[in-house]
C-alpha positions in Angstrom: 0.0 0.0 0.0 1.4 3.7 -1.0 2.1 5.7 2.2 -0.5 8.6 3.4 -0.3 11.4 3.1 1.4 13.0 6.3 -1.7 15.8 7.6 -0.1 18.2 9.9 -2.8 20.4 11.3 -1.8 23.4 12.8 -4.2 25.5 15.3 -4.4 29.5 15.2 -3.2 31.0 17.9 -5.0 33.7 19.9 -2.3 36.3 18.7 -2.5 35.3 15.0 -6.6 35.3 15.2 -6.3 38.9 16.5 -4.0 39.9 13.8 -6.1 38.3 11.0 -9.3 40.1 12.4 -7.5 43.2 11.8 -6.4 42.3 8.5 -9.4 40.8 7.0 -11.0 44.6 8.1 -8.3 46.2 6.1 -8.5 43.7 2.8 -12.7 43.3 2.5 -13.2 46.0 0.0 -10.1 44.8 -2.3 -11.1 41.4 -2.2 -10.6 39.9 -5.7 -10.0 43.1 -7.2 -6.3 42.7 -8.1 -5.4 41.3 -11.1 -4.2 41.2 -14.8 -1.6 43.4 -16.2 -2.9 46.5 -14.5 -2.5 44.9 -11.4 1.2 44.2 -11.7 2.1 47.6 -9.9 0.0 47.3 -7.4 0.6 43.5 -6.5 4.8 44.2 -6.9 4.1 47.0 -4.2 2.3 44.4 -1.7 5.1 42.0 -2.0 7.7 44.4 -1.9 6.5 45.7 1.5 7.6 42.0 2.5 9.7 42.8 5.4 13.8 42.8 4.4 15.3 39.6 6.0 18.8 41.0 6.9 22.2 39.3 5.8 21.1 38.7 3.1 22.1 40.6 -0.2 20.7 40.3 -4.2 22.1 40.0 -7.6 20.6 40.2 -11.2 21.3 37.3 -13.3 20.3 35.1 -16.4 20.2 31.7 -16.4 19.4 29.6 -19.1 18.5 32.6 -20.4 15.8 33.8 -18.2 16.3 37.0 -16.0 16.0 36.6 -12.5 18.0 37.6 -8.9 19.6 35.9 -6.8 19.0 36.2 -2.6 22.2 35.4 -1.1 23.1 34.4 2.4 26.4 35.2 3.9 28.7 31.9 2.5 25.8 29.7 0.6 26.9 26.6 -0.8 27.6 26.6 -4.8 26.8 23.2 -5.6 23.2 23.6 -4.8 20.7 26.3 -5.1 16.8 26.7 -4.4 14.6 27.9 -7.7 12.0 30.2 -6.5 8.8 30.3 -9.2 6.6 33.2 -7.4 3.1 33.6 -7.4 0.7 36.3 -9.2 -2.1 34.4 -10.9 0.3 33.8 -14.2 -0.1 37.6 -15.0 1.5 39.3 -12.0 4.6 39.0 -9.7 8.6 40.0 -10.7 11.3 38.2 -9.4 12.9 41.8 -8.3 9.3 42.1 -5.9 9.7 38.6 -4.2 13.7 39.2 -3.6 12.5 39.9 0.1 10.1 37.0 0.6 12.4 34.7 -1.0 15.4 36.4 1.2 13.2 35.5 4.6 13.9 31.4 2.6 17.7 32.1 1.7 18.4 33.8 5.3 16.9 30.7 7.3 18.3 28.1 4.7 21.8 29.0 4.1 21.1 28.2 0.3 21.3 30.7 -2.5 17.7 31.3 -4.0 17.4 32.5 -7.5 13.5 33.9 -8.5 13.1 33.9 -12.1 11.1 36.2 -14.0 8.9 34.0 -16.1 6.9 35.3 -18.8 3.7 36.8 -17.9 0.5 36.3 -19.2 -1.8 37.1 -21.3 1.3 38.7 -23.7 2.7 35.1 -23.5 0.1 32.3 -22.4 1.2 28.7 -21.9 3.3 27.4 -22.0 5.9 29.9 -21.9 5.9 30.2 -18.0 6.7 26.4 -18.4 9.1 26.8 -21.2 11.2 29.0 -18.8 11.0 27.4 -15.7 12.8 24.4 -17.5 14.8 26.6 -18.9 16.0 28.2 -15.9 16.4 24.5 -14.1 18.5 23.8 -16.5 20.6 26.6 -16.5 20.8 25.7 -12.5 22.2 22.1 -13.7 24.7 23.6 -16.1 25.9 26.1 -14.0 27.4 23.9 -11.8 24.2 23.4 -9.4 23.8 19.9 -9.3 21.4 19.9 -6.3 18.4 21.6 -6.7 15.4 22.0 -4.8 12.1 23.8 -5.8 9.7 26.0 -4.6 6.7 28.5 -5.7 3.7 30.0 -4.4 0.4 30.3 -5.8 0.8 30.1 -9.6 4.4 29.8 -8.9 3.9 26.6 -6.2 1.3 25.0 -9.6 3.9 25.2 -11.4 6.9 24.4 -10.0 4.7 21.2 -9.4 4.0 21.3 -13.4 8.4 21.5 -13.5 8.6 18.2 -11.8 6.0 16.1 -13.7 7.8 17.7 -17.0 11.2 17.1 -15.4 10.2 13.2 -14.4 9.6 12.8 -18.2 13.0 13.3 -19.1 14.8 10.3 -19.0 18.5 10.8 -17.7 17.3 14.1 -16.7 19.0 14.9 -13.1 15.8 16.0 -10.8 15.1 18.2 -7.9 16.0 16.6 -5.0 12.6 18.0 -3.4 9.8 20.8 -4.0 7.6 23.2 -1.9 4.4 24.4 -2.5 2.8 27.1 -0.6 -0.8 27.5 -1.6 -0.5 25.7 -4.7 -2.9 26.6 -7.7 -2.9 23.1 -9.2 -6.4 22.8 -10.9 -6.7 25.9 -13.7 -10.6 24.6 -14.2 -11.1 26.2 -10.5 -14.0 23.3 -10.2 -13.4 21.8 -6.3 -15.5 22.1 -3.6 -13.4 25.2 -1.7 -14.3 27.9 -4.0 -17.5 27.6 -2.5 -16.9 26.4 1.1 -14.4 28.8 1.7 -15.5 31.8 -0.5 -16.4 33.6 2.5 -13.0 32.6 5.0 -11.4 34.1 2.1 -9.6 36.9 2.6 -7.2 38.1 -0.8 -8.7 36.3 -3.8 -12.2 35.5 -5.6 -13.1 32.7 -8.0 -14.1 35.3 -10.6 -10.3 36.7 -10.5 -8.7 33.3 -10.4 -10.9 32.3 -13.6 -9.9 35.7 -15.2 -6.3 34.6 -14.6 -6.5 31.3 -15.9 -8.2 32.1 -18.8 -5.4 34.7 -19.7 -2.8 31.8 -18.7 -4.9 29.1 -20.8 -5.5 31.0 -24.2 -6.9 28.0 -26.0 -5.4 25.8 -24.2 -7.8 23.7 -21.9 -7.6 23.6 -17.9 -7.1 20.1 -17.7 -3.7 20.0 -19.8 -1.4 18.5 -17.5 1.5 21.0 -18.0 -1.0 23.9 -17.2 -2.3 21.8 -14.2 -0.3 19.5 -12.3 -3.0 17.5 -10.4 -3.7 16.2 -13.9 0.1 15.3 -14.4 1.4 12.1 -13.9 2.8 12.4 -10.3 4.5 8.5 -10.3 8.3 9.0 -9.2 8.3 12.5 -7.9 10.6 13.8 -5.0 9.4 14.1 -1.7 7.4 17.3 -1.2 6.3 20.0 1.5 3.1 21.4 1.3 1.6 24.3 3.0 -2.0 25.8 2.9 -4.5 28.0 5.3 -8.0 26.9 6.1 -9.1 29.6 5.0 -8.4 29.4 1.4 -10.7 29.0 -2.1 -7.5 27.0 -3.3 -7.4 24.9 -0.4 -9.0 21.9 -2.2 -6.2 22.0 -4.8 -3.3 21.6 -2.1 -5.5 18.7 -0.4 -6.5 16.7 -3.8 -3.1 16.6 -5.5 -1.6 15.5 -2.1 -3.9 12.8 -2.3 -3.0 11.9 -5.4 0.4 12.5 -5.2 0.3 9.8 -1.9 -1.2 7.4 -3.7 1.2 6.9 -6.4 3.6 6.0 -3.3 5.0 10.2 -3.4 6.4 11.7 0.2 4.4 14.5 0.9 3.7 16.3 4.3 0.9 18.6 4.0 0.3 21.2 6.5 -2.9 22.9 7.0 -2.9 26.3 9.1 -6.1 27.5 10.6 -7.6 30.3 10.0 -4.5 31.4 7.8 -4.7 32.9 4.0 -3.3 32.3 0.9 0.5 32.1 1.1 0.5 33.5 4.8 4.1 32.4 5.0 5.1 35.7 3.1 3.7 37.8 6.4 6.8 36.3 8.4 7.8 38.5 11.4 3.8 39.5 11.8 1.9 36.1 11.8 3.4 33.8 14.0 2.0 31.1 12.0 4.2 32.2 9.2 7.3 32.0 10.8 7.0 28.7 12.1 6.0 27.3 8.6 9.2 29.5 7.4 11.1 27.1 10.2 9.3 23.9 8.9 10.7 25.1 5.6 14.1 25.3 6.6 14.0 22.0 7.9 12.7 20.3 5.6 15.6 22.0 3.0 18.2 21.3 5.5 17.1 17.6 5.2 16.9 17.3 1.1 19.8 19.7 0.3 22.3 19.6 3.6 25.4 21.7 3.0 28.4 19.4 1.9 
């Protein structure tokens, strides 16, 4: 029998609820309401307000011919790196916005994170995203990064699972020693259960936006390709993964349905589930304390799959 999925449910605490109150107050009459290239600004300045993790510095690069920066630690290893695909529906996000966010991940793992700026949508639909994201793991490989782990939110965490299905396919292909997902969007046809369930608990996004996003994303492509979404992928022979979601999520069926899935072809996955936490809640690190302890959970689960040499 495959292995279960390991469920680790995690409890708000009185200081997070509080905080969450407060925010939810603040974030009602924007629900939904940012996305698309005129949200790009606007969504860049919200992730750029992401608190700066210090000792930790950033550099422009290409690799494999995508643009991109790095977020380096005092002395990272340079045999391995992390390959950050960031969030933004497929039509927003910028590697330069997330440098802090992915900085917090660099700071607490001692690895060297690049975030690549994938193209955006709808000037370049699928599957350019996917195009580049193998691009850029590649460009990791010939570099001289021979250990690589992945991670993405939102979008970014559907499709860095999207990299490793395409990446399994490859025979004598060298694969990610691991992957993380927080708040995974891995079903484009937004059809489960949680868009209803949770369309109140909701506090950033709607189902109208995230259709509008995937159908910019999608062109004519339909929702259930399995490069576009991964819980359609074949999943057989995947690394072991860390998954991370908040109750109070529309996506949260899509993190819980392609764990199962993922479990039942005999893949490692731990799948945390935050009460009363938001989409990608991990990014508020410093002000949730939910999000710092899935930022430790993180750590230790890279420390595990990519220990320094």
């Amino acid at each position: 029998m495959p292995p279960a999925t390991q469920t680790i449910e995690h409890p708000l605490s009185p200081r997070d609820a509080a905080t969450m109150a407060a925010l939810r107050a603040q974030t009602a009459p924007f629900k939904g309401a940012v996305f698309g290239p005129a949200g790009r600004a606007p969504y860049d300045g919200i992730m750029q307000a992401v608190a700066a993790p210090d000792g930790v510095h950033y550099q422009a690069d290409t690799i494999g011919g995508v643009s991109g920066y790095w977020c380096l630690p005092a002395q990272p290893a340079t045999d391995s790196a992390l390959l950050f695909l960031h969030g933004g529906g497929y039509v927003m996000g910028s590697a330069k916005a997330y440098c802090h966010f992915a900085g917090h991940i660099a700071r607490l793992s001692g690895q060297a994170v690049f975030v690549a700026d994938y193209r955006l949508a709808p000037e370049h639909p699928y599957p350019a995203a996917l195009d580049d994201a193998v691009a850029v793991y590649q460009g990791l490989l010939a570099s001289g990064r021979q250990r690589v782990l992945l991670i993405g939110d939102s979008a970014g965490g559907g499709l860095t699972l999207s990299l490793l299905s395409w990446l399994q396919t490859m025979a004598g292909n060298t694969q990610p020693v691991a992957a993380i997902a927080l708040s995974p969007w891995t079903d484009l046809g937004n059809r489960s259960h949680s868009h209803q369930t949770r369309h109140d608990a909701e506090v950033y996004l709607s189902k109208s936006m995230v259709d509008a996003c995937a159908a910019m994303y999608l062109g004519q492509t339909p929702a259930q390709d399995p490069g576009a979404s991964p819980l359609y992928a074949s999943l057989h022979g995947l690394p072991p993964l860390q998954l991370h979601v908040g109750r109070d999520e529309i996506l949260l069926d899509d993190s819980l349905h392609y764990a199962e899935r993922a479990s039942a072809v005999g893949v490692a996955v731990a799948l945390h589930v935050w009460d009363g936490m938001p989409h990608v809640f991990p990014n508020a690190a410093g002000l949730l304390e939910a999000a710092d302890d899935a930022m430790a959970l993180m750590a230790a689960f890279i420390a595990t799959h990519l220990p320094r040499l």
